[in-house]
C-alpha positions as a printed Julia matrix, in Angstrom:
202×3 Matrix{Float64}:
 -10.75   83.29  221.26
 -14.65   83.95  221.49
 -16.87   82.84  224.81
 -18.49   79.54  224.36
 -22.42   79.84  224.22
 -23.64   78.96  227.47
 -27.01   76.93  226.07
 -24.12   74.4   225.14
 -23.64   74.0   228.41
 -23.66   70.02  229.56
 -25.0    69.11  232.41
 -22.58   68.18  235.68
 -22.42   64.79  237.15
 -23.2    65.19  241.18
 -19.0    64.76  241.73
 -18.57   67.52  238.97
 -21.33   69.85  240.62
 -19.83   69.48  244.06
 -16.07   70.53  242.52
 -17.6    73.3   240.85
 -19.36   74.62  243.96
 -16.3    74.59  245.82
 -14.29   76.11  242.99
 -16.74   79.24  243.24
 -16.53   79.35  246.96
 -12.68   79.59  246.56
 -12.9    82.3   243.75
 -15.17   84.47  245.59
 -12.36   84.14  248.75
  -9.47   85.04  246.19
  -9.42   84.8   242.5
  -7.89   82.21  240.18
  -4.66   82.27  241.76
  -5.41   81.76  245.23
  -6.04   78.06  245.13
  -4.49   74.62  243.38
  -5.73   71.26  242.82
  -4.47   70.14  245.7
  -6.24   72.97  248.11
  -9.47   71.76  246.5
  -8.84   68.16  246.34
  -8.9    68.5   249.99
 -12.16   70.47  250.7
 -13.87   68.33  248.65
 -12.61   64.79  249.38
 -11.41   63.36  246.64
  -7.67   62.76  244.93
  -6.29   65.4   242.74
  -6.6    63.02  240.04
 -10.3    62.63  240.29
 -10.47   65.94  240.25
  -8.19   65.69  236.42
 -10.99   63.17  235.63
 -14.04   65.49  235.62
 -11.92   69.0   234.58
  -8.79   68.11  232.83
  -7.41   70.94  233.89
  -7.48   74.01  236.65
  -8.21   76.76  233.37
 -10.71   74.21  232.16
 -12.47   74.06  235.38
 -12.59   77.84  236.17
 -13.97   78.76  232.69
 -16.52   76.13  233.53
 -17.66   77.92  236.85
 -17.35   81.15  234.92
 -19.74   80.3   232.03
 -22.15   78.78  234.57
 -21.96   82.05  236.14
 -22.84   83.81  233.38
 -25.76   81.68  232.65
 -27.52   82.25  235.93
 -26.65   85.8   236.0
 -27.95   86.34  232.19
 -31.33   83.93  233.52
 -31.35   86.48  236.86
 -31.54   89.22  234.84
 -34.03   88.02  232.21
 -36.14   87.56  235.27
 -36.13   91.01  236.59
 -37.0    92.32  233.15
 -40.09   90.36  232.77
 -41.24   90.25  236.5
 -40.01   93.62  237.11
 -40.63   95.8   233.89
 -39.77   98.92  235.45
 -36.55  100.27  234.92
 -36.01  101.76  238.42
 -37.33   98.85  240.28
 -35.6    96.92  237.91
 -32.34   98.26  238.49
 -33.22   98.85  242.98
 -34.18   95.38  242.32
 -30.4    94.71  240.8
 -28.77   96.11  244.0
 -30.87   94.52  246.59
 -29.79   91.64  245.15
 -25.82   91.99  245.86
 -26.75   94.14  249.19
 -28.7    90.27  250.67
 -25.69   88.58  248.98
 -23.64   90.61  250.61
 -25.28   90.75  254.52
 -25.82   87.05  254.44
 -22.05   86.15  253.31
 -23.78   83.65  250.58
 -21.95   85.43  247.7
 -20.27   88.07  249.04
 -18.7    89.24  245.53
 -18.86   89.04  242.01
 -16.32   86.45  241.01
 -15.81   88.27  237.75
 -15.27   91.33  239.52
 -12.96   89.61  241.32
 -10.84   87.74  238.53
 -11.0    90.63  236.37
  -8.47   91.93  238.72
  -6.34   89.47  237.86
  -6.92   89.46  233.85
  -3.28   89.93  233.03
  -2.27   86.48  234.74
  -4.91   84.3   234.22
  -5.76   81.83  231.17
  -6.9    83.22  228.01
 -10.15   80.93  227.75
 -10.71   82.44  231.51
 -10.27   85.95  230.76
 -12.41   85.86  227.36
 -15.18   84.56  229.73
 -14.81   87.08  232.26
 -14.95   89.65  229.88
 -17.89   88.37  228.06
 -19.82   88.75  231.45
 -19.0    92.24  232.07
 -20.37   93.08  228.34
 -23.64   90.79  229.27
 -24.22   93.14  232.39
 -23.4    96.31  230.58
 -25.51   95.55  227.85
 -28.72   94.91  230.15
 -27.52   97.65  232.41
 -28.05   99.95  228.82
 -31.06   98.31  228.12
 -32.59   99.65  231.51
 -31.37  102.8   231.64
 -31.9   103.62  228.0
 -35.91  102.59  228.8
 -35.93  103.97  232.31
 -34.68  107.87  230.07
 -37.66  106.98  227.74
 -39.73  106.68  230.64
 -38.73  109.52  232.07
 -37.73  108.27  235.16
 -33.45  108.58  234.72
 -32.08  111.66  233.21
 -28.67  110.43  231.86
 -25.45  112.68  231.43
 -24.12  110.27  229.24
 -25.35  107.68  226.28
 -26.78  104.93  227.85
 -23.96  102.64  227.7
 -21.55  104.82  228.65
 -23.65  105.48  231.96
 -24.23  101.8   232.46
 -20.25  101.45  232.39
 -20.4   104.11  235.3
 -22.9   102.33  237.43
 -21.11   98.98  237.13
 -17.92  100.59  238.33
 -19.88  101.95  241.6
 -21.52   98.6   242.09
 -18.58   96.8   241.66
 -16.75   99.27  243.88
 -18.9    99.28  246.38
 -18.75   95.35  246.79
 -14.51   96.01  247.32
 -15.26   98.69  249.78
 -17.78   96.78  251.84
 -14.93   94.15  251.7
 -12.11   96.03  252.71
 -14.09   97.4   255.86
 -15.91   94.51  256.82
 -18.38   96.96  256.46
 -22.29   95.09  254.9
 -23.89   98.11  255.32
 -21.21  100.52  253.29
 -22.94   98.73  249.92
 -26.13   99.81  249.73
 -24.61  103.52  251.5
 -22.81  103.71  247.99
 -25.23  102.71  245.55
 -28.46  103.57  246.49
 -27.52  107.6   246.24
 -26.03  106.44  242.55
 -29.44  105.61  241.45
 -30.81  108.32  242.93
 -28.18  110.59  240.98
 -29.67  108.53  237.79
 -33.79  109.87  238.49
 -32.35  113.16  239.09
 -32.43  116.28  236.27
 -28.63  117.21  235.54
């Protein structure tokens, strides 16, 4: 199974928009599993069966949310390239992002990051989305640090990709650890000295 191409994307009906929405809120609180029809039927007012109407099912629904997800997060990035085009601004720029998401309680966490913890229960056409994500943000990730070494301004211990892998992991990380301690501030703590690590001569 292969990730649909998010250009195909329809657009939502109002109704539609307003499940979705909800549907993100709950995955950000606790992953796929955390929630049923029912749970969201009730937040957003409507029978389960409306719900059937617009998503014909919960897997359906959830890779929705997902590939939307991926769009604006692909679109996010885009943007930092071209208003950015600096690779170290470009990637400070990346982690002041999820630091404000963070402190404000908006979007607290990466809803990938947070059903890829749960990969080995969830639907297929989920997981295959989820996945796709974390290779769209390693694959810019490598794109910035291979131009930033170019540049001069990252000295890298490892190819590129393998060093963008790295970096996710201690973003992602981060985001669990300001989590567990109910701790806003414990993000940035983590990453910033990771991208200073990245301008520094091994």
């Amino acid at each position: 199974m292969s990730a649909l191409p998010i250009e195909s994307l329809p657009e939502l009906s109002p109704k539609a928009a307003e499940i979705a929405a909800h549907t993100r809120a709950l995955l950000v609180a606790g992953g796929y599993n955390s929630f049923s029809y029912a749970d969201l039927a009730e937040r957003v007012g409507i029978t389960k069966a409306s719900i059937h109407h617009h998503f014909a099912s919960k897997a359906v629904l959830v890779r929705d949310v997902v590939v939307r997800y991926r769009q604006e997060a692909q679109v996010g990035l885009a943007g930092l390239t071209a208003q950015v085009d600096d690779p170290l601004s470009e990637l400070n720029a990346y982690a002041d992002y999820w630091a404000g998401c963070i402190r404000s309680g908006e979007h607290p966490f990466c809803i990938c990051a947070m059903l890829a913890t749960e990969l080995p229960t969830i639907p297929d056409e989920v997981a295959v989305e989820v996945r796709a994500h974390f290779q769209d943000l390693n694959t810019w990730l490598a794109a910035v640090l291979k131009r930033g070494a170019a540049a001069g301004q990252f000295h890298l211990l490892n190819s590129p990709a393998v060093s963008a892998k790295a970096f996710m992991a201690v973003v992602h990380g981060a985001m669990l650890v300001a989590r567990a301690l109910d701790d806003p501030k414990s993000f940035a703590t983590i990453v910033q000295p990771a991208i200073l690590k990245l301008t520094q001569p091994g």
